[in-house]
N, C-alpha and C positions, 0 to 999 in steps of 0.2 A: 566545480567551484564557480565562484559567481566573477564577474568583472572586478569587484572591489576586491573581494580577498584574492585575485592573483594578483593586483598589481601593489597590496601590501607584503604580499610575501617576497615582492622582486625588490620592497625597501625594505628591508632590512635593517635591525640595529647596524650592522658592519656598514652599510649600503651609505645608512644616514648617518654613520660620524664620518666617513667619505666626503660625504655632501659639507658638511660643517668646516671638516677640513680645507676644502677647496674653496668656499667661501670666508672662511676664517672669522667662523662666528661660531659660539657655544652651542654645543650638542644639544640642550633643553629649547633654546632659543628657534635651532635651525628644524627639530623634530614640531613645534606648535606651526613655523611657519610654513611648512612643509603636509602635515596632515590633516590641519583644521583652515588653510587658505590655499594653496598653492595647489594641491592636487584635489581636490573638490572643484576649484575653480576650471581648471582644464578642463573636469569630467563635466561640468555644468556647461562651459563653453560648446565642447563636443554633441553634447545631447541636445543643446538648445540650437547652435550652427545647423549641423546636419542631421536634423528630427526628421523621421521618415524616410521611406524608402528610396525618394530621390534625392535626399538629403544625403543619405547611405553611399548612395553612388557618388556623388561630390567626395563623402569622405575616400573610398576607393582608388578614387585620380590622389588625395592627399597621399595616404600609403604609400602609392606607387611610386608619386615625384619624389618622395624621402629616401624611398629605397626598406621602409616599415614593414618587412615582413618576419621580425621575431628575432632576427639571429645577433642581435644587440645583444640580447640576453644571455648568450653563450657564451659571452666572456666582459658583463657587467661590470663587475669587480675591477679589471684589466682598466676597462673604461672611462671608471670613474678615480683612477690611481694617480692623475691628472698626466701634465704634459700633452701633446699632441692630438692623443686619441679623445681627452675631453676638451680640447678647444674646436677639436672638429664637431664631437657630439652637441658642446653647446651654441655654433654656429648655426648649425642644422635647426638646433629649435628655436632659436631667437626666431630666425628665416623662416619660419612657418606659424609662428604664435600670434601672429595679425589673423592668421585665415582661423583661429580657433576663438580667441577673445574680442579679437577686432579692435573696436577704438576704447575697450575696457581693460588695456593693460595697464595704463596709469595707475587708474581706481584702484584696481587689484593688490599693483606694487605699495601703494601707498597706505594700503590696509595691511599690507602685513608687515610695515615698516615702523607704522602704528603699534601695532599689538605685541610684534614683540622685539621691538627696537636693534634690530637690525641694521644693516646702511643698505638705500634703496640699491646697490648695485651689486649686494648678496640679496637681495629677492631679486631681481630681474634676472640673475645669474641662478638661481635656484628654477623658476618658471622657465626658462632655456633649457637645463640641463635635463628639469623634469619632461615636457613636451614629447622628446622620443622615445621615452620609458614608457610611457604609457600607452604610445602610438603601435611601440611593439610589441605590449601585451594584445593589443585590437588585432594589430595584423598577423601574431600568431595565432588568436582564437578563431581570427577570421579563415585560416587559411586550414586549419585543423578541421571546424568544422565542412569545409569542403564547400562552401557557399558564395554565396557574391552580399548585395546590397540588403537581403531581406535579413539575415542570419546579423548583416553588423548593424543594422536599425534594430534588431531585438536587443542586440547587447548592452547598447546607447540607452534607449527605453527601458529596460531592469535594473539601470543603475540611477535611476534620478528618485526611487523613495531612502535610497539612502543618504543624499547628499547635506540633507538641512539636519540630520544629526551631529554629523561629525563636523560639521563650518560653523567655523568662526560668527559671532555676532556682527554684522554690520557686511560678511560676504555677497547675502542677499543683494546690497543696497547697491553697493560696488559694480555688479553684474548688473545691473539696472532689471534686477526683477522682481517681483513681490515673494516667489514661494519656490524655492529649488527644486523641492518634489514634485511642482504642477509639470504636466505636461505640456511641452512648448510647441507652438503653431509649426507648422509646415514653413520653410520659407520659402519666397518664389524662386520657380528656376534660374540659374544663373545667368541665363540668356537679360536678366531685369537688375541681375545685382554685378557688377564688377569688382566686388570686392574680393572676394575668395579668390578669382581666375588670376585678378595680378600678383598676388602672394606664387602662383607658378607661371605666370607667362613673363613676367619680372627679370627673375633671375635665370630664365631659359634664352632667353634673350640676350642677356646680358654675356652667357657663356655662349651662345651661337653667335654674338660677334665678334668674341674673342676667341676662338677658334677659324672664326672665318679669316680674322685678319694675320693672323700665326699661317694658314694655310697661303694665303696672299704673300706674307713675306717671305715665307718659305718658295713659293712659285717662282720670288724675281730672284732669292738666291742662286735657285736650279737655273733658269736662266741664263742669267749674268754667268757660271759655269761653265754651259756648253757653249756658249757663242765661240765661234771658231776664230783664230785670231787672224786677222790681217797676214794674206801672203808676203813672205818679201820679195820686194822686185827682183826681177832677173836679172842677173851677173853677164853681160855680153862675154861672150868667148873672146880671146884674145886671139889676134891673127898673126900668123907668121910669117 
């Protein structure tokens, strides 16, 4: 199966009145904004970001900081039943959806809040939720076929002649590109672009200081514990 029909069979009618539900907008509403902007837009993002093989290996460090290797899928449904397990899922892709659209999520939000009258904070909420769904279709196909960088730039590359059918009029323009289907330039190595590395040096950061200071407190706890207490003075023997 190709990239697009596995990651339409992982939404699902069930999948998508989930989605509606958690966003609390009408199932017709949240399936337009969901098939003809929302997930085209990802897959455009994706193939245009990391075009190429060294593009591929950028996506690869993505997968891996997510934790993107498929098993979201194993219990979807669980996932998306809200509570917990989807505030974490749609944290995870807010936190990663700069390094896929970059400074085009605005645009994107605002076109599908356009078309089909939504409130922009069920599309932002719907591109969050969508983000790791898709990532885990990548990093299971990636991982199935047994490959690295070259295997997930084919799969990126086979999915951009289908994108300009299924998007929205005006998606093009949002992404700031002329033709979905064209194939997109190589970017330069990340060593020239900062932008994708702080999408993971960011928040890697952020938890290595907050473990570091949790280990720090923890140290003067222990500390402050063993210090031994002050003898007490000796008692003179009384003399007879």
């Amino acid at each position: 199966m190709q990239l697009l029909e596995l990651l339409q069979a992982q939404l699902s009618d069930k999948r998508l009145d989930q989605l509606a539900s958690i966003v609390a907008e009408s199932g017709g509403a949240t399936r337009q904004a969901v098939g003809a902007m929302a997930l085209p837009a990802l897959l455009a993002g994706l193939s245009g970001e990391f075009a190429g093989e060294a593009g591929a290996e950028r996506l690869l460090e993505l997968l891996r900081a997510g934790g993107h290797d498929g098993s979201l899928l194993t219990n979807l449904d669980g996932v998306l039943g809200g509570g917990a397990q989807t505030d974490a899922l749609l944290n995870l892709g807010k936190g990663q959806l700069g390094a896929v659209l970059g400074d085009r999520i605005d645009a994107v939000t605002d076109l599908m809040v356009a078309a089909t009258g939504i409130r922009r904070n069920s599309a932002s909420t719907l591109l969050g939720l969508l983000l790791p769904i898709v990532l885990a279709v990548l990093g299971r196909q990636q991982q199935q076929a047994g490959g690295g960088s070259a295997q997930l730039a084919g799969l990126l590359a086979g999915i951009r002649p289908a994108l300009a059918p299924m998007a929205a009029p005006g998606l093009a323009a949002a992404l700031g590109v002329t033709d979905l289907a064209a194939a997109p330039a190589a970017h330069p190595p990340p060593a020239a672009r900062g932008s994708f590395w702080s999408w993971l040096i960011v928040p890697a950061c952020a938890l290595a200081m907050f473990f570091a200071l949790r280990s720090c407190q923890q140290g003067s706890i222990n500390a402050a514990a063993t210090v031994a207490p002050p003898a007490s003075p000796a008692v003179p023997a009384s003399s007879h």
